[in-house]
N, C-alpha and C positions, 0 to 999 in steps of 0.2 A: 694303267687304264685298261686297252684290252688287250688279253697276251694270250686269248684261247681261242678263237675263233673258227667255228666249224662252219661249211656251206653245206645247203641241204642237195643233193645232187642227183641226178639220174640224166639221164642220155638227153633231155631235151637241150634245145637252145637256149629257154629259159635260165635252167640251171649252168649251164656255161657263159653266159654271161655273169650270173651270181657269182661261178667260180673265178672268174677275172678279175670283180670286182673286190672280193674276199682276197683274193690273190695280192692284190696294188696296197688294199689296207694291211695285210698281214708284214708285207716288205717296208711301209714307213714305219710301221710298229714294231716292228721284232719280234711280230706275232708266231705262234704258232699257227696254222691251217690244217683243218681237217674236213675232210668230205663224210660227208654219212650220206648214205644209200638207203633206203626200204627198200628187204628182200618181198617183193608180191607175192601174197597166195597166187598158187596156181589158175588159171583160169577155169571158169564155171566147168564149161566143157571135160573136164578130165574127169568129171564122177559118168557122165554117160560113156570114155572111153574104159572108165576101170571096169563099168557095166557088162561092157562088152567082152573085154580081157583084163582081168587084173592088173597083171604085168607093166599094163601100158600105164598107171598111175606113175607106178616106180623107174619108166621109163622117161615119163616124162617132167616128173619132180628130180631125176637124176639132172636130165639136159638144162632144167632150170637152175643147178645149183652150179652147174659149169658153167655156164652165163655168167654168173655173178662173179665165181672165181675167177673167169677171166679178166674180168672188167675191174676187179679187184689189184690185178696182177697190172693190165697195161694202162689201167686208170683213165682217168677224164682226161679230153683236152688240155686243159690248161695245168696239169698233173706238171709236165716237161718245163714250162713256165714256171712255175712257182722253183722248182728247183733249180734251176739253171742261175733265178735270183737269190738262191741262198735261203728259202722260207721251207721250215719245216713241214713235211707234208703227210697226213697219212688217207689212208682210206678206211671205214669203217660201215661194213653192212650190218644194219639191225634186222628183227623182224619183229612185224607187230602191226595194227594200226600205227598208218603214218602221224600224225600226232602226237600218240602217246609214244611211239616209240621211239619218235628226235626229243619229246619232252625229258624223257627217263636217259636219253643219249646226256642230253645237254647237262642233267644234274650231274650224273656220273662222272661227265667230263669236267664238270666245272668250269662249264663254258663262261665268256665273255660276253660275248656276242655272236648272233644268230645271222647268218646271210641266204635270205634267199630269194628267189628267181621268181619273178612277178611276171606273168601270161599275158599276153596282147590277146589271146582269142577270146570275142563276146562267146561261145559259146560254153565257154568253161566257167565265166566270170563268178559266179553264184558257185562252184566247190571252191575255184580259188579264194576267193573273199572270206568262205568260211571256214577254210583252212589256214589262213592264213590270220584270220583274230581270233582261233582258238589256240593257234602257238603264240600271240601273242601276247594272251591273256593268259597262258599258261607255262610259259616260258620262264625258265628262272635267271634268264639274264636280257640284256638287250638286242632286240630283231630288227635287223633292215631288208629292205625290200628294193631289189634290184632291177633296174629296168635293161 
C-alpha cells in the first residue's frame, strides 16, 4: 500500500501538524517518511541591496543557505518522534517553484503518498486552495491534507 511517504514541510505549524500525522501513518505501515522543504528564492529586497553593494547578495544568499542547512541538520519537530518509533526518516530540500518542485520530488522518489499541512488562515485561503489542487492534480501519487 503505502511504503514512501513524504510530508511537505517548513517551520509552520501547519506543516507540523502534517509531519505528525505522516509520522502515526508511516509507524502503522512501515512506511518510510520523508520531509521536503522548498529552498525560497531570496527575498525581492536583495537586488536593491546587491544595488547598493554587491557583496551583500552573496552575503545574504550565503546566510540563507545556512538556514536551511541547519534545519536540515536539527530537522522538524516531529524529526525526534518519528525516530524514537522506529520510522525511517529523512529530510530533503528542493529548489524550484513550490509545486513543481514536490511534483518532480515525488516522481523521483516514487512517492506513495503526499501529506500536507492544510492552513486555518482566511487570508491565505485562495494560494492555499490553489496550491493545493495543483499537487493534487499533478501529483503522481496520493495527497492528504492534514488539519
Amino acid at each position: 500500500m503505502y511504503k514512501r511517504i513524504p510530508v511537505a514541510h517548513n517551520e509552520s505549524p501547519e506543516a507540523s501538524r502534517a509531519l505528525t500525522s505522516a509520522n502515526r501513518l508511516a509507524r502503522m505501515l512501515g512506511a518510510e517518511l520523508r520531509a521536503v522543504t522548498i529552498l525560497e528564492s531570496p527575498p525581492s529586497y536583495t537586488a536593491f541591496a546587491g544595488a547598493a553593494d554587491p557583496s551583500l547578495t552573496l552575503i545574504i544568499n550565503s546566510d540563507r543557505m545556512q538556514a536551511y542547512e541547519r534545519f536540515a541538520v536539527r530537522g522538524p519537530p516531529g524529526r525526534q518522534a518519528a525516530l524514537c518509533e522506529g520510522v525511517e526518516f529523512k529530510i530533503h530540500l528542493v529548489e524550484g517553484e513550490e509545486v513543481y518542485a514536490i511534483v518532480r520530488f515525488l516522481a523521483d522518489y516514487k512517492a506513495d503518498l503526499l501529506v500536507i499541512g492544510l492552513h486555518h488562515h482566511q487570508s491565505r485561503i485562495s494560494h492555499l486552495w490553489i496550491t493545493v489542487y495543483a499537487l493534487a492534480e499533478d501529483a503522481p501519487c496520493s495527497v492528504r491534507g492534514a488539519h
